[in-house]
PyMOL commands that place a pseudoatom at each C-alpha (Angstrom):
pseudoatom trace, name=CA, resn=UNK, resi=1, chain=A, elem=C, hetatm=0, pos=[0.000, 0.000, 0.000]
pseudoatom trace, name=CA, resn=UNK, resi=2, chain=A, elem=C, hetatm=0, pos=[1.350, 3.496, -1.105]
pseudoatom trace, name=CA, resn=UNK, resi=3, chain=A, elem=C, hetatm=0, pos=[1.507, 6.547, 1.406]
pseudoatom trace, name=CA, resn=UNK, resi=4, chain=A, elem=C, hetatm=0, pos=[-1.290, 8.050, -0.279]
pseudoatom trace, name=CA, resn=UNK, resi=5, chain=A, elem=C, hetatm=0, pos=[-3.545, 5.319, -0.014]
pseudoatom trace, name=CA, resn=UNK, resi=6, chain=A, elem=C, hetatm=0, pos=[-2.865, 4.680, 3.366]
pseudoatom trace, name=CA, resn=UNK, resi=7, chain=A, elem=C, hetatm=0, pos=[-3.684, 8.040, 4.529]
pseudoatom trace, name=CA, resn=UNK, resi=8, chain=A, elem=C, hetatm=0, pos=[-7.038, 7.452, 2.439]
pseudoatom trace, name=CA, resn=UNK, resi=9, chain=A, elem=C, hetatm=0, pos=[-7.621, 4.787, 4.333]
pseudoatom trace, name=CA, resn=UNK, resi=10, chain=A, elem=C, hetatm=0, pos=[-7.117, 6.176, 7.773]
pseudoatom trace, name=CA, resn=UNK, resi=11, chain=A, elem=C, hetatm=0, pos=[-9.461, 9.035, 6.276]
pseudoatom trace, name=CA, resn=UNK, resi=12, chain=A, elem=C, hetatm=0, pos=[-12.008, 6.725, 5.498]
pseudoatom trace, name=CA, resn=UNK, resi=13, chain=A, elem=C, hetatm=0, pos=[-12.310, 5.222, 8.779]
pseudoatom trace, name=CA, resn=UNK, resi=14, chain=A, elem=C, hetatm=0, pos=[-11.846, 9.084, 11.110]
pseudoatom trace, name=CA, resn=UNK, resi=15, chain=A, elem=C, hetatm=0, pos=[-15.234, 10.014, 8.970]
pseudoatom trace, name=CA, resn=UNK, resi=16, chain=A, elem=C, hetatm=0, pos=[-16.631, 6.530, 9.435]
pseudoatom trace, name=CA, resn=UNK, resi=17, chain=A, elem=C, hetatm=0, pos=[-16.557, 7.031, 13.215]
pseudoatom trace, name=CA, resn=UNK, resi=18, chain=A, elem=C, hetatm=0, pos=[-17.368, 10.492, 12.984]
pseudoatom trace, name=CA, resn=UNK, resi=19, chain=A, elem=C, hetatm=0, pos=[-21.121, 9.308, 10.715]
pseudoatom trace, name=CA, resn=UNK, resi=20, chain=A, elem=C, hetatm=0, pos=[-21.025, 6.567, 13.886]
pseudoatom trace, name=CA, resn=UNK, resi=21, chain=A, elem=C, hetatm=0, pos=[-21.174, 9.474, 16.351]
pseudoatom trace, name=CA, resn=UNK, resi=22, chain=A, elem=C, hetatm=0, pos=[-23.239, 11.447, 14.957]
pseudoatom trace, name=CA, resn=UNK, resi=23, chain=A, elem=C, hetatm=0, pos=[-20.729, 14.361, 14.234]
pseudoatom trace, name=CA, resn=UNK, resi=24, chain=A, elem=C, hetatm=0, pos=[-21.420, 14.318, 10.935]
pseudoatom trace, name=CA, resn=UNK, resi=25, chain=A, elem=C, hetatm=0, pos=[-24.797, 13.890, 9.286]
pseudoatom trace, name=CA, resn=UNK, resi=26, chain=A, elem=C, hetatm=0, pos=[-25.654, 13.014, 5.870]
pseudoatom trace, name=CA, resn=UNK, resi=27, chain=A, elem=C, hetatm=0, pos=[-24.885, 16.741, 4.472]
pseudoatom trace, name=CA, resn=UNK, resi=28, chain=A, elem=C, hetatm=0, pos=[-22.267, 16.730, 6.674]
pseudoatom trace, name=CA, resn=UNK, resi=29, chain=A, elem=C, hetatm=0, pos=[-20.829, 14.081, 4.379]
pseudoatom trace, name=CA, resn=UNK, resi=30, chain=A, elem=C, hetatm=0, pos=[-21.887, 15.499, 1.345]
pseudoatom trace, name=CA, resn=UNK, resi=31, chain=A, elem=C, hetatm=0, pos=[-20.172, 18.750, 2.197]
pseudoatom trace, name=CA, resn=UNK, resi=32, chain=A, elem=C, hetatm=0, pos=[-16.862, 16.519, 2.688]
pseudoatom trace, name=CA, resn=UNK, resi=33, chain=A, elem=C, hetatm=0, pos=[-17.629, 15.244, -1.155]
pseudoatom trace, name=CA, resn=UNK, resi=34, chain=A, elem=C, hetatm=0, pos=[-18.064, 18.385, -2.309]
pseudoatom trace, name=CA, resn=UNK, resi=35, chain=A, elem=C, hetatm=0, pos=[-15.127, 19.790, -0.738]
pseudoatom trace, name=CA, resn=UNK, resi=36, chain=A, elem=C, hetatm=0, pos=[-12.755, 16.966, -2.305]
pseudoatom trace, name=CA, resn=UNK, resi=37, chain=A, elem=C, hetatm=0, pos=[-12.012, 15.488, 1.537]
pseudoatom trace, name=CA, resn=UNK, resi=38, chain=A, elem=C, hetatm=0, pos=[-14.446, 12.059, 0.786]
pseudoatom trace, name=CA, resn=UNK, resi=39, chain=A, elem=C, hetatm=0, pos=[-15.040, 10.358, -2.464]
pseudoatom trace, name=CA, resn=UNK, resi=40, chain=A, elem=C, hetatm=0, pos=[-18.601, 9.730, -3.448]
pseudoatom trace, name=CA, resn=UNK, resi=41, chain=A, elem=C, hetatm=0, pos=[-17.494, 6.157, -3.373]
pseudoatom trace, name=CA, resn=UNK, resi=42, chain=A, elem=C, hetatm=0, pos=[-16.829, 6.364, 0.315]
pseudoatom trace, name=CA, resn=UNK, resi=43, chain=A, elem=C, hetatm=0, pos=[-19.474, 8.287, 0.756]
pseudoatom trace, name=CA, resn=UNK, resi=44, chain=A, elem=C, hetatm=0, pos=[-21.205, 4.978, -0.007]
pseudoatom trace, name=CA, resn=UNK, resi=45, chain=A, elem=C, hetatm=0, pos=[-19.640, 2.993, 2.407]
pseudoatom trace, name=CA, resn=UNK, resi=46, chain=A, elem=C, hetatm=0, pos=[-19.915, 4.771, 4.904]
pseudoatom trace, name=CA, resn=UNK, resi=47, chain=A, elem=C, hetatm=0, pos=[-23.548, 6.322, 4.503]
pseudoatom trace, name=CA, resn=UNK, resi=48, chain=A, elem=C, hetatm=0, pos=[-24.662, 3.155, 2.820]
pseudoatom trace, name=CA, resn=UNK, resi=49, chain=A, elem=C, hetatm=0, pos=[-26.759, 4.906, -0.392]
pseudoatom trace, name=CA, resn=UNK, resi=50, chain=A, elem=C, hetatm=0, pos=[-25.059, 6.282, -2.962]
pseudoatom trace, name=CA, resn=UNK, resi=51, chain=A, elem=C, hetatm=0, pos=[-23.878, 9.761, -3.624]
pseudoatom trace, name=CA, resn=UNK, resi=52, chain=A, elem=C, hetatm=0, pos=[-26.478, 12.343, -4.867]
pseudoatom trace, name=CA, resn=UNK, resi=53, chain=A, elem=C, hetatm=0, pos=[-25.238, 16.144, -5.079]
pseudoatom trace, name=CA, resn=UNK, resi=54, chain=A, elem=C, hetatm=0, pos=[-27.677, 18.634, -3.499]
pseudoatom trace, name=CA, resn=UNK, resi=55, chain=A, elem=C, hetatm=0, pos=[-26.607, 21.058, -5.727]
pseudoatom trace, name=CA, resn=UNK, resi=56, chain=A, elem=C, hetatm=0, pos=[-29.301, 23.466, -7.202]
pseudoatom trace, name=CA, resn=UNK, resi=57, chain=A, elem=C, hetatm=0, pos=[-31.324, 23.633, -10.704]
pseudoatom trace, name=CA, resn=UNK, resi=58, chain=A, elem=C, hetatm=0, pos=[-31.578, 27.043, -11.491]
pseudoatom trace, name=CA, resn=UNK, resi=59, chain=A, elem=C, hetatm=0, pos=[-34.673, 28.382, -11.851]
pseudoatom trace, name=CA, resn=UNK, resi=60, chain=A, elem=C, hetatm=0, pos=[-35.925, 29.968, -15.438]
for i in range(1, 60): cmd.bond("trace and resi %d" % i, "trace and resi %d" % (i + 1))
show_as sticks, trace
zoom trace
């Protein structure tokens, strides 16, 4: 395993127990997605449903 993806890793599993706490909620994680800290893939691990951005339509 390469540094990288061992830091990943250990990533992974600090915002796993954070969603296990309760420190984060679901747009909690979504806000880590968005901000490049969580992959929607983890996202999906972790939240258990896949990765949907929030972001909005704009209106006409």
């Amino acid at each position: 395993m390469t540094l990288m993806e061992q830091i990943q890793a250990n990533f992974l599993e600090m915002y796993k127990m954070d969603w296990e706490f309760g420190i984060y909620d679901k747009d909690g994680m979504k806000g880590l997605v968005v901000q490049g800290f969580l992959s929607p893939e983890n996202y999906q691990k972790i939240v258990g449903e896949a990765y949907a951005s929030t972001a909005a339509t704009p209106q006409q």
